[in-house]
C-alpha positions in Angstrom: 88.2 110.1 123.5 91.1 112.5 123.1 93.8 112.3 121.7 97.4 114.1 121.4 98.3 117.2 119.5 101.0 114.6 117.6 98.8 112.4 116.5 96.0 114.8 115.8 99.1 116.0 113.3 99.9 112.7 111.9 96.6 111.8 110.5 96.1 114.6 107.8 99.6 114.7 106.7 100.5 115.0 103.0 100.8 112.0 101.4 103.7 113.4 99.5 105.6 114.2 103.1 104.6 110.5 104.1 106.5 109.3 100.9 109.1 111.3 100.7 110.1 110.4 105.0 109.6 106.9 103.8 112.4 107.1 101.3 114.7 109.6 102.9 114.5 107.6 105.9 115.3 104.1 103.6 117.2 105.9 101.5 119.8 102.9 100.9 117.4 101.2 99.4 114.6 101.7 96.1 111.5 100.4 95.8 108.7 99.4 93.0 105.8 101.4 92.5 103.8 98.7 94.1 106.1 98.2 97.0 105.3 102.2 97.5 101.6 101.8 97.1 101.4 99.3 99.4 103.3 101.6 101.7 101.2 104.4 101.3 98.2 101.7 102.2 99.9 100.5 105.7 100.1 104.6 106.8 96.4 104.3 106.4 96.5 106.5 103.2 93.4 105.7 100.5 95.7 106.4 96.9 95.6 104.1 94.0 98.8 103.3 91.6 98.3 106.7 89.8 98.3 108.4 92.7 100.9 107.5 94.3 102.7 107.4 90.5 101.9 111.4 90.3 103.5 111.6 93.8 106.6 110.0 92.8 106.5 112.4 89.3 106.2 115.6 91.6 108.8 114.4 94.0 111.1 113.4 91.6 110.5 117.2 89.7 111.0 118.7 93.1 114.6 116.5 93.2 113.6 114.8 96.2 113.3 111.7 94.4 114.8 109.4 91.7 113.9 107.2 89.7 115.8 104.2 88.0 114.5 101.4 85.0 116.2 98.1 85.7 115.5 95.1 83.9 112.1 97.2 82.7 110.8 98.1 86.5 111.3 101.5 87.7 112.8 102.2 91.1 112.0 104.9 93.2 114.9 106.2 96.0 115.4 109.5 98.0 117.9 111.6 96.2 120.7 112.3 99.0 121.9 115.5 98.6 125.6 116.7 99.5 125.6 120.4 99.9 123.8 121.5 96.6 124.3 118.8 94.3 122.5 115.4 94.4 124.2 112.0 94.7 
């Protein structure tokens, strides 16, 4: 069966890029490392914990991401970014 050039695309994207739309597009709100594994499971992407963990690291060393310890579990948002600095 065929299918369309878009979704041809889709299905070996990144996982990084799948992340980093995920939180850009929620981007009011941060999320567990869990809550992002489990998101990373739903797009039909095979990563465990550390995987997705090293994702986050790279993103967040690329200033994409960032990453917040409250009441001892990390949060994970996109970092906005206003011109050239982050918000």
């Amino acid at each position: 069966m065929p299918i369309s050039d878009s979704a041809f695309s889709k299905s070996d994207r990144d996982p990084s890029i799948l992340l980093q739309e995920f939180l850009s597009f929620n981007f009011r709100t941060a999320y567990t490392l869990d809550e992002l594994e489990a998101v990373m499971k739903s797009a039909k992407k095979d990563l465990t914990k550390k995987d997705v963990e090293g994702l986050l690291s790279a993103l967040e060393y690329g200033g994409k991401v960032k990453s917040k310890t409250i009441d001892g579990e990390t949060y994970y948002r996109y970092a906005k970014v206003m011109g050239n600095r982050l918000i």
